[in-house]
C-alpha positions as CSV (number, residue, x, y, z in Angstrom):
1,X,-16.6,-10.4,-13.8
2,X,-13.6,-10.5,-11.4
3,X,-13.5,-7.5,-8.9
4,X,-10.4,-6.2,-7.3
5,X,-9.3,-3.8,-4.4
6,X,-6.0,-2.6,-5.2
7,X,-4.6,-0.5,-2.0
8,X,-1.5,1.4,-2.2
9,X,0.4,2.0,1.1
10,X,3.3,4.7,0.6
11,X,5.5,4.6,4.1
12,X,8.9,6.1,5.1
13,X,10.7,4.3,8.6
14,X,7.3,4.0,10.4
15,X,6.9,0.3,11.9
16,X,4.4,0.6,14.7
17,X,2.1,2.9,12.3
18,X,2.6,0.3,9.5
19,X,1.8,-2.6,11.7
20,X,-1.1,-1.2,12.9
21,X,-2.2,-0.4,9.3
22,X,-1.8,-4.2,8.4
23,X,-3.9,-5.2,11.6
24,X,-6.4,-3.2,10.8
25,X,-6.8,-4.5,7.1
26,X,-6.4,-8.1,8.7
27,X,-9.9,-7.6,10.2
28,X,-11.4,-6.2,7.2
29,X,-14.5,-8.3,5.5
30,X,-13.1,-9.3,2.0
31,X,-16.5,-9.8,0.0
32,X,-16.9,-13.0,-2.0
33,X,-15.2,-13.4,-5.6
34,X,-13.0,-10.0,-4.6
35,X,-9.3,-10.7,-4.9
36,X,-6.8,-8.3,-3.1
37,X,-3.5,-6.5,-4.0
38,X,-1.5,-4.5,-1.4
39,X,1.4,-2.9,-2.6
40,X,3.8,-1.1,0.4
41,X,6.2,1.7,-0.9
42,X,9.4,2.2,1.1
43,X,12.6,3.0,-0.1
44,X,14.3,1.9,3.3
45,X,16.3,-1.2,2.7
46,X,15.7,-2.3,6.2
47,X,11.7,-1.1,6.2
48,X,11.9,-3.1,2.9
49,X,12.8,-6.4,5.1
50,X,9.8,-5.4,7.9
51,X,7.0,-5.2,5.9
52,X,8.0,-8.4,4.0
53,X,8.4,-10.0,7.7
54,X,5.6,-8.1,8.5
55,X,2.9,-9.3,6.0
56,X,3.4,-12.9,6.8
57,X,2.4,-12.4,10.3
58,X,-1.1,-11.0,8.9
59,X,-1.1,-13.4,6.3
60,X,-0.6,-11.0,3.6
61,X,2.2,-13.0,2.0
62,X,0.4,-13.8,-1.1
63,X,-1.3,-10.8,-1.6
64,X,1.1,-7.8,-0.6
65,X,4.0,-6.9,-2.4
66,X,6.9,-4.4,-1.7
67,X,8.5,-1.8,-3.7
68,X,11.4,-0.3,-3.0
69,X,11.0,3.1,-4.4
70,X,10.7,6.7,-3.7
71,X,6.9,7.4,-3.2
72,X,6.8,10.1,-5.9
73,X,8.3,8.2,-8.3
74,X,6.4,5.1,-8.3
75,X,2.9,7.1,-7.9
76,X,3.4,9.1,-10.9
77,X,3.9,5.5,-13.4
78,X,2.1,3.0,-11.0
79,X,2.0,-0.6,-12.4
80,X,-1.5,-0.5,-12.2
81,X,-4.7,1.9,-10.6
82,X,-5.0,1.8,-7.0
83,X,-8.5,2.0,-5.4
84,X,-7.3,3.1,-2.2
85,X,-3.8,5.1,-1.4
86,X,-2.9,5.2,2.4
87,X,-0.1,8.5,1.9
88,X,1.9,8.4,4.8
89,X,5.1,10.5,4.0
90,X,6.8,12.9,7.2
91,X,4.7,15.2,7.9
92,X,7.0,18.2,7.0
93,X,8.0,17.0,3.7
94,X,8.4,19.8,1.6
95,X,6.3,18.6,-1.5
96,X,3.9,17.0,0.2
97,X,1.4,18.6,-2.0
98,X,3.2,16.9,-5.4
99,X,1.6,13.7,-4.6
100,X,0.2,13.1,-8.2
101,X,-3.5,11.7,-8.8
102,X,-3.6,7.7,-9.8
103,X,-6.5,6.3,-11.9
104,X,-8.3,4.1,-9.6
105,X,-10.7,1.2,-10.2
106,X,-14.4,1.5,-11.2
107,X,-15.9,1.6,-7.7
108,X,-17.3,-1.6,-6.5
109,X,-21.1,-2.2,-6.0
């Protein structure tokens, strides 16, 4: 059986955070037979053209997709369950709170 980490990283104009986001999952230990997804929500045309910039440095290209979208929107009908969701919207946003649940992966063991 085929396991997958599916991570979900919802961002709004924050580069240096972003980058340091990617870093740190560079370094992570993958384990054996696991396959990846990363899927970066922006809905910054410009931010849009980072990340994909971004993910080749960190060798993400063939694993990390983005979507240009607003973050509530694309949470509430994701393509697919996320295992882990890195929420990053401004800190004074309003509806912060709105930030629906996603179905998420059986754990792996």
């Amino acid at each position: 059986m085929q396991k997958y980490i599916a991570i979900c990283i919802t961002t709004y104009k924050r580069p240096t955070g972003l980058s340091r986001l990617l870093a740190a999952l560079a370094l992570q230990e993958i384990p054996i037979g696991c396959d990846v997804r990363i899927v970066v929500v922006d809905n910054n045309y410009r931010c849009a053209e980072f990340i994909r910039k971004t993910s080749q440095v960190f060798g993400f290209n063939q694993i990390l997709t983005v979507q240009r979208a607003n973050v509530f929107s694309f949470l509430k009908y994701p393509q697919a369950p996320f295992d882990l969701i890195f929420a990053d919207p401004p800190y004074d946003m309003e509806d912060i709170q709105h930030i629906p649940e996603v179905k998420v992966y059986q754990t792996l063991n």
